[in-house]
C-alpha positions, 0 to 999 in steps of 0.5 A: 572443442569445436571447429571454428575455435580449432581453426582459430587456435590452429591459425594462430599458431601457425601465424606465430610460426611464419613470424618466427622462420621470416623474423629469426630464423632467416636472419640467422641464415642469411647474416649469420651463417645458420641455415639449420635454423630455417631447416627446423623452424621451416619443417615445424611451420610446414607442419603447423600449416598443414594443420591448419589447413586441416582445421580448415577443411573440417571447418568447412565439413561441419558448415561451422564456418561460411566457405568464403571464411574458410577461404580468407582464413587460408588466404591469410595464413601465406601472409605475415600478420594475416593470423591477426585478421583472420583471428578477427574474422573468426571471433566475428563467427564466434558471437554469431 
């Protein structure tokens, strides 16, 4: 596999697992009274994360990605949503 499709798997993921600690698992904190639900979704979020940024750091090593990539990619991965355009900026790189 090479790097830019390990980003791209990695970031959608970890996008999945951002959606999933604001939309479920903080709600069942705040409304419910379940704040292990944020302990466990967060802990695997910030593991995720963390790997995405480490597909992203190899990304850059190997120059599979152009760096201004890399950094949107990165930037995104902080906002809900963000994986779906970073996706698109990585699908962009795969055909070229």
């Amino acid at each position: 596999m090479n790097e830019r499709r390990a980003l791209r798997i990695a970031s959608i993921v970890e996008g999945a697992s951002l959606l999933l600690l604001l939309l479920v698992a903080m709600p069942l904190k705040y409304a419910l009274g379940y704040p292990v639900a944020v302990r466990i979704v967060g802990s695997v979020h910030g593991v995720l994360f963390l790997a995405m940024l480490s597909a992203a750091f190899r990304a850059a090593l190997e120059r599979s990605l152009s760096s201004r990539a890399v950094l949107s990619v990165v930037a995104l991965s902080v906002v809900p949503f963000g994986f779906v355009v970073a996706d698109r900026i990585l699908r962009v790189g795969d055909r070229g």
